[in-house]
Structure formats: C-alpha cells, structure tokens
N, C-alpha and C positions, 0 to 999 in steps of 0.2 A: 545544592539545596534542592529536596525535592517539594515538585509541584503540588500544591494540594489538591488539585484537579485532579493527580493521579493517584488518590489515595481508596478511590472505590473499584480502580481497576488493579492495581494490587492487591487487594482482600478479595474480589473475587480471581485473581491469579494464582495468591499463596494457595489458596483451599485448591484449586484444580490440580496445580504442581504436583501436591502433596497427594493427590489420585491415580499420579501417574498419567494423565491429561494434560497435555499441554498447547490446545488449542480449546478446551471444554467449557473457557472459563467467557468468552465470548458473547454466548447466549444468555445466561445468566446475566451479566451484565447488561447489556441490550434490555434484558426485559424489565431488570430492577430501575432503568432509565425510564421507560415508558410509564412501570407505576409513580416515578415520582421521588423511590430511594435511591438514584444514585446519578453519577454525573459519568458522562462520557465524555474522556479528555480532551479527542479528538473533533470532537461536533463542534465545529463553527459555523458564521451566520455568512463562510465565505470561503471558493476553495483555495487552496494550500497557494500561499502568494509564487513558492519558487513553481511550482505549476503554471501559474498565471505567466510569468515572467518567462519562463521556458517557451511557454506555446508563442508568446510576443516575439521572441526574440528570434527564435528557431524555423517561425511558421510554418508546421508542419505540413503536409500534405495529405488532409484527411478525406477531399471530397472523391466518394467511392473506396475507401479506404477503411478499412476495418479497425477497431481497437479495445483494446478489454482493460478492465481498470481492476484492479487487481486488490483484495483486501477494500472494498466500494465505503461501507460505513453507513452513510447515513447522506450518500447520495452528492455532495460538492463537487469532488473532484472530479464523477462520471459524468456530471451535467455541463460542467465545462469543457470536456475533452468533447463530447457529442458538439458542441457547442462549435467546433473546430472543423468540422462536418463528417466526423467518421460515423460510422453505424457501429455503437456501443453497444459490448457485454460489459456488465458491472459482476462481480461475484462477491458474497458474502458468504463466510460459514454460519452466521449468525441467519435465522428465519426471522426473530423478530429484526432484525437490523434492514432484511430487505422489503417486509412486507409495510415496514414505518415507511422505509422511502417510495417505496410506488404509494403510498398515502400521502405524503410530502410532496411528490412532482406527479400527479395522478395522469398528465399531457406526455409525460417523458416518452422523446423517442427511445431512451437507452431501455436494455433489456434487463431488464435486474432480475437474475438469478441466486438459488442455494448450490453452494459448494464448495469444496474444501481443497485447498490450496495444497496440501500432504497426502491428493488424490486427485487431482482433477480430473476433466472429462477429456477420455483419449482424443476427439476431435478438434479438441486445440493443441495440441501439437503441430507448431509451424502455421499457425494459424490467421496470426494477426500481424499488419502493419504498423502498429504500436501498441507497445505494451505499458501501461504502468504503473510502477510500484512505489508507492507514495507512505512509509511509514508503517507497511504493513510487516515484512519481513523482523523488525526493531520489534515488534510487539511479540516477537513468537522468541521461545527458550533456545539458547545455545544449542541446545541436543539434536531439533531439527532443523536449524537453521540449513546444512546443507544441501537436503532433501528442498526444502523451501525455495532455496535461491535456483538447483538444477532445474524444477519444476517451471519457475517464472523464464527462464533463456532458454526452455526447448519451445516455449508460445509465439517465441518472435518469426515471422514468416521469414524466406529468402528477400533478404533487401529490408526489413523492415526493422523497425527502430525499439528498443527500450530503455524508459526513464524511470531512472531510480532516486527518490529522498530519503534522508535517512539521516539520523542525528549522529553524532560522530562521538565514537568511543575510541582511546586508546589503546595501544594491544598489550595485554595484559592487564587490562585496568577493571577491577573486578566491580559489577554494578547491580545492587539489588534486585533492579526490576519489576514490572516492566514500566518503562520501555528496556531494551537491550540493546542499543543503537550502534551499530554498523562500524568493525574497524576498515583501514583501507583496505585491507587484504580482503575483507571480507564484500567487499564492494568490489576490488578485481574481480572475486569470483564469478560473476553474472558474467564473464568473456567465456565461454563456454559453446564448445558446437559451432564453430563459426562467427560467433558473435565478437565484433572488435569493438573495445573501449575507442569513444570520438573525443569525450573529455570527461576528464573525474576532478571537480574543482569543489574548494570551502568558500561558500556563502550565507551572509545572513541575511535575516529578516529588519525589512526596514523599520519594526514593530520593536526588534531587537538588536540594533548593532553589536550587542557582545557575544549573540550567542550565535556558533557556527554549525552549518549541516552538512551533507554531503546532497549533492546533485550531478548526478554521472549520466550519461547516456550514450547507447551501444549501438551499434547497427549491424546486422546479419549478413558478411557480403556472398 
C-alpha cells in the first residue's frame, strides 16, 4: 500500500527520472516543502528510532571520533549521531535541505554541507569512524545504486564503522518508487574494500510491528 506521504516525492521523481536526472528531483522538493506545497516523507519531529536504538545498544565510540551522515535531510539523524560525541559532516545534495537545517539547529556543532553523494569530495575517502546511511541510498534509482553504495564503503576510515537502514525489498520484486528499498544482496554490497559485515538483521519499528527494515553494520578491519 503506498504511503500518501510519499506521493509528492514521486511526482517530483517521475518528472526528474524522465530527464535523465536521477538525483535532480531532491531540490525541488526541498523547496516546494519550504513554500508550503509539498510534504517530505522523511521529516520527522524525531530521528530514525533504529538509529536511536543502534547507538543505545552499540555505544559507539564517538568522543574524538569523526562521522558523516550521509543523505542528512533536514538535520535528525546528524544531530543525534553529534549527540554521541563525534565531530559531524552532514551532506545534502539538496541546498535548500541544508541551508533549512542550519536554520533549524542554528547552535549545531555538526557541519552541514552541499554535495553529492554520485561525486563526492575526494577528501573523504577513508575518512571517517562512522559512517551513516539511513534511507538515503532507497531513495536513489536502480541505475546508480552501485556507484551509491561503492561511494558510501570507500568513506569508512581503517577500523571504522558503517550503518546502514534501509527498508527491505525482495529480489526481483519490482517497485514503483521512490522509495526503492534495499534487497539483501544489495546490502552485502556495502562489504567492499576491506569492510566486513558485523550483522545484517530484520527489524521493526515499535511504531510498526508489521513492518520490517534492514539495519546492517560494517567495520573496516
């Protein structure tokens, strides 16, 4: 059943798709939120609970520790992971997505940068102690998904960790979109360069008991 939430992120999807753009439709969206016409699916008033629950559970080791949040939004998930004590890059491709959120957390120690995840900045390579990817890769078309996923596993430093969410597709199972959510194989792929899967498990949201995600996390040894 699809979300109604996500019926203003597929209209501005189809139209990008159909440009040959398949990241283009981001901005656009972002800004039609700001005027007031349209909803972003992902904006909550809270960030992503298996985030929440991962850093509880996991306790990472962020104090002096780097971390870049990957696909940022509208700012939850990088204020939480800072929160953890690392010293935050956030990156958005979208400009209005990050110039709302340094408007949103105006105090924020995290650094909310423009950039594009099917380009990023050669100086993150091997960069960061944790990396993570929270829904962003699900949002981008099949075609570059590979490119996507190589990009986010060369970021991960020596020894350093990345978390992946991502809603769960079966293989073969063909899905409008977006979102375009993550088969398993396509969640292996983040083991790349060194990086070894620690665990790749289905869980849900306490919000949702029937509906399952993927949450994996890697580490660079």
């Amino acid at each position: 059943m699809t979300n109604p939430r996500d019926a203003d992120a597929t209209r501005f999807a189809t139209a990008s798709l159909a440009d040959g753009d398949p990241t283009g439709w981001f901005e656009p969206l972002y800004a039609a939120a700001e005027a007031g016409s349209a909803v972003v699916p992902w904006d909550t008033d809270s960030p992503n609970p298996l985030l929440v629950d991962w850093t509880e559970r996991h306790e990472p080791a962020g104090v002096g520790g780097r971390a870049l949040v990957v696909g940022s939004g509208l700012g939850r998930d990088s204020e939480h992971v800072a929160r953890q004590g690392f010293r935050t890059i956030a990156f958005d491709i979208s400009e209005t997505a990050v110039r709302t959120t340094r408007e949103r957390f105006p105090n924020s120690p995290v650094d909310y940068v423009v950039a594009d995840l099917l380009d990023p900045p050669a100086e993150w390579t091997g960069a960061f102690d944790l990396v993570v990817e929270s829904i962003t890769v699900q949002s981008m078309p099949l075609s570059v998904r590979t490119t996507a996923i190589a990009n986010i596993a060369r970021m991960v430093a020596p020894d350093g960790e990345l978390l992946v969410i991502s809603g769960i597709r079966v293989e073969g199972e063909h899905v409008a979109g977006p979102p375009w959510p993550l088969t398993r194989a396509e969640v292996e792929a983040f083991a790349l360069d060194g990086l070894v899967a620690t665990r790749i498990e289905k869980v849900s949201l306490p919000t949702r008991p029937d509906a399952y995600w993927w949450r994996a996390w890697f580490r660079r040894r």
